[in-house]
N, C-alpha and C positions, 0 to 999 in steps of 0.2 A: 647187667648188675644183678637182677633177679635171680638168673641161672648160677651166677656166680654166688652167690648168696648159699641158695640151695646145697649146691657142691662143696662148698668151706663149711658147712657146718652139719652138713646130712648125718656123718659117721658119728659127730659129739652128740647131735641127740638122742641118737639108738642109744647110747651110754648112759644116758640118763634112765632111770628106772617109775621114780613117784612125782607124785602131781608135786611135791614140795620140791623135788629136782628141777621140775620142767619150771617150774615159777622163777627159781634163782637162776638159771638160764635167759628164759623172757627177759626179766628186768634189767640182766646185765647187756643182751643185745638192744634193749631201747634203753639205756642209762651213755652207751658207745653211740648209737646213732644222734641224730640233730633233729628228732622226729615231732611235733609241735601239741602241748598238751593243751586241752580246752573243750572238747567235744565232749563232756562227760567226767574227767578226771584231769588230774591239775599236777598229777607225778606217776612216776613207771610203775610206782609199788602195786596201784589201784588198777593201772591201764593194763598192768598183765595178766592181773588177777580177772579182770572183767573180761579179757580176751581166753583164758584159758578154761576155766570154768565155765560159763557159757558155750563154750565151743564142743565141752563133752560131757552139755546138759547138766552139770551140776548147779546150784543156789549158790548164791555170793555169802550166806551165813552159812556155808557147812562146817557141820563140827569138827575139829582141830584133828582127828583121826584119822578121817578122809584124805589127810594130805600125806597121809604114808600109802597109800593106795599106791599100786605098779598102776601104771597107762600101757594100754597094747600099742603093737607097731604103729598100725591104722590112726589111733589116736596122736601119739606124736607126729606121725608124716603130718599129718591135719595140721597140728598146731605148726609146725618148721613151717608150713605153706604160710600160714593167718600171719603169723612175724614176720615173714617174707614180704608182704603184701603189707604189714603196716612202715614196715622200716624202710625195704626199696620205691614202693609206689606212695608211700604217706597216705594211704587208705586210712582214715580213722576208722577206730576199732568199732564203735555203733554199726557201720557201715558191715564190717569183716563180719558182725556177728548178728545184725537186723535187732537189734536190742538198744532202746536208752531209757534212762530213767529219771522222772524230772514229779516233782514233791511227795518223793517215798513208792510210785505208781512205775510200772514198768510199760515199754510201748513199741511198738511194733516201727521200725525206721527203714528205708531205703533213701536212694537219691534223688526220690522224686521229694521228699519233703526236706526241708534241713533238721539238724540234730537238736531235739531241745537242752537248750543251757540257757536260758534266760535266766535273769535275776528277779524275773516277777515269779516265780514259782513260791520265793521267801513270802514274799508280799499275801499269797494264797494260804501256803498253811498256816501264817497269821491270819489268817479272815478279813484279812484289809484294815487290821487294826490303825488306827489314828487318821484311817485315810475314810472311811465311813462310819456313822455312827445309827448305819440302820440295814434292816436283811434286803439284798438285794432278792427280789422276787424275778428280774426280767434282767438277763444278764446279756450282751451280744462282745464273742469274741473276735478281733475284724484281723484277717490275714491270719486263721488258723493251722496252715499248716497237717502238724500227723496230729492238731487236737489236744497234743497235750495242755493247753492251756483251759480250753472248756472241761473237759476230763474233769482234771484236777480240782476245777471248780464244784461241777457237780459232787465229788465227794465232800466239800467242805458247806454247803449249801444244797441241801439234800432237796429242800420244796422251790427251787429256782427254777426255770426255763430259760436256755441255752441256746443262743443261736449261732454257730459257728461258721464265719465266711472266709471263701477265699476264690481266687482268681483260677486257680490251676486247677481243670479237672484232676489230673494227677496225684495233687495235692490230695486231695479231698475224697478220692480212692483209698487213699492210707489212712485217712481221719477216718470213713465209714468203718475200717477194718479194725479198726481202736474203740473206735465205738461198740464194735458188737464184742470185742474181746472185753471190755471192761460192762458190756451188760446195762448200757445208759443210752441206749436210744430211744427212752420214752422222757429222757429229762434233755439230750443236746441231739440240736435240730442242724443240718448241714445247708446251705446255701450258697450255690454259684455264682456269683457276683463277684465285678469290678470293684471295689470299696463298697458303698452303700446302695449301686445303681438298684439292683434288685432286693433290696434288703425289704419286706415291708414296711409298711408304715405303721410302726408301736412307741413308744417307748420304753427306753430301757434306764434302768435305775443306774448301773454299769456297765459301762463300754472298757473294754481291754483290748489292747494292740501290742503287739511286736512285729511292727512294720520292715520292709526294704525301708534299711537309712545308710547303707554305705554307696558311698559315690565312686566313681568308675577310678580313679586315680586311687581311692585309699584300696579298691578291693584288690590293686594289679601289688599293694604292698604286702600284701597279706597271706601268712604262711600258706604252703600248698595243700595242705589237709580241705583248707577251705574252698580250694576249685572243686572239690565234688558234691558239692551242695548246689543246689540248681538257683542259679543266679537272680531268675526270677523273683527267689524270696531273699535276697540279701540288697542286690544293688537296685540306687535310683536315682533318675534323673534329679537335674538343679542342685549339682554338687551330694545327693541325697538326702532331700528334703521335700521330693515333689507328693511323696503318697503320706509323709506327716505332714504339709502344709494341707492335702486336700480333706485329712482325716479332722486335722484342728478348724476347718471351715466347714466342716457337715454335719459333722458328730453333735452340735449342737440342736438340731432340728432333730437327732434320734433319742436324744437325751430327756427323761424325767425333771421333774421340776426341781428336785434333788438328788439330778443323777449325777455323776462325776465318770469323768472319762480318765483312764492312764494307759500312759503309752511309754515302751520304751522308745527311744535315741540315740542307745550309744555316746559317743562323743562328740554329739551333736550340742548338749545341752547350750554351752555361751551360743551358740549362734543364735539357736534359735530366741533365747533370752532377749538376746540382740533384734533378731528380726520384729520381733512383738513386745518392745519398751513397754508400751500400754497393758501387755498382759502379765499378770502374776500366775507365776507357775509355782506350784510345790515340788519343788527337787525332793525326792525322796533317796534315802542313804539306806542300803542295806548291808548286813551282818555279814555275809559271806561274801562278800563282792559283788562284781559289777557299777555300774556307771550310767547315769543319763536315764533316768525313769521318772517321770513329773504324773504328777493328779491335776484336776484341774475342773470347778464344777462347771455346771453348762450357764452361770449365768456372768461367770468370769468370760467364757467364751462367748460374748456376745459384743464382746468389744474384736475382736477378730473377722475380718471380712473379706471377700472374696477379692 
């Protein structure tokens, strides 16, 4: 299908001349294909523009001029390839182009990390409004990923200290590489650790998570974009509950005396309501979407037990 791809459409791209040609091309072959938005962009208009630009080094605010610009041969083959690659193989474009960008901050992605699109990013460039009512000095983010989430932090909490954990060497490869691109490894600290195992012993004012919560049944339902995210950060044992029940049993021992933990869930949130009657959780609602992201101080979780 690939080759075939290439050869049905090679001749129409040579035909095209400016960046504003190649753009109304992109969108109309991912507008015909069945291709799955959510990595980053939520329609074709944005996912072309992120894939074409990017790919020939230009800013996603270039001025309006720019797009009368000719692209040389080189350039289009390139882009016919990156379309090729997101429409036949469902390669999300993060991936095609090593770029996502998650609370105004841009960050370095491959497949060893997954793609940040959390909906606690909202939560960040609010400063955790109505969810704390004091500066978090000792922050720990737990299953970090490429960082974006500590990152993000440090710029909104400039005198904080940052401890960023995760399982995956791998992982954590791509968070050092974020780190020094964004100039903040004297504010977020990285640590190898299973959940808490190796975490020191502090306290932390806020604990932040976006844990594995999908369980092996819903991941096999789940568009194909999303097999190339390394499984290890998406799915979890006990229907996908096993690394949020052991984070809501720990997290309290890491926690300040008015610290508060949040974690997302996903579509988790009734069960786990369900599982823990005795605990009140603060379902949090955000403005752009998303689903399933609870606060919860450490002396509510003390009714939660192992």
């Amino acid at each position: 299908m690939s080759e075939e791809f290439i050869k049905n459409n090679f001749e129409d791209i040579l035909e095209l001349e400016t960046v504003l040609d190649v753009f109304r091309w992109t969108v109309s072959k991912f507008n015909q294909s069945n291709i799955f938005y959510g990595h980053g962009t939520d329609n074709s208009r944005d996912e072309a523009m992120n894939l074409i630009l990017s790919s020939i080094f230009l800013p996603l605010d270039i001025p309006d001029v720019l797009f009368s610009s000719k692209l040389t041969f080189r350039e289009k083959k390139l882009i016919l390839n990156l379309v090729k690659k997101r429409v036949c193989k469902k390669i999300p474009v993060a991936y095609l182009i090593n770029k996502s960008w998650f609370c105004g901050h841009q960050f370095y992605v491959d497949r060893r990390v997954i793609i940040p699109k959390s909906p606690i990013g909202e939560l960040i460039k609010n400063r955790f409004k109505d969810i704390i009512d004091f500066y978090p000095k000792n922050i720990l983010d737990m299953c970090t990923g490429s960082a974006c989430i500590a990152i993000s932090c440090s710029y909104e909490f400039l005198k904080s200290k940052i401890d960023a954990v995760d399982i995956s060497e791998n992982a954590l490869k791509i968070a050092r590489k974020n780190i020094l691109l964004h100039g903040v490894s004297n504010s977020v600290r990285l640590i190898h650790s299973n959940l808490f195992d190796k975490v020191p012993e502090k306290k932390y004012d806020l604990i932040i998570s976006n844990p594995p919560y999908v369980s092996k049944n819903e991941f096999r339902k789940l568009p194909q974009e999303y097999s190339y995210e390394p499984k290890v950060a998406l799915i979890a044992e006990e229907n996908g509950l096993k690394i949020i029940r052991k984070i809501l049993e720990i997290s309290k021992n890491f926690l300040s005396n008015k610290g508060v933990l949040i974690c997302e869930v996903g579509t988790n949130s009734e069960i786990i309501s369900n599982k823990y009657p005795r605990t009140v959780f603060n379902w949090i609602a955000t403005k752009n979407g998303g689903e399933g992201i609870f606060s919860i101080s450490r002396d509510k979780l003390k009714n939660i037990k192992k």
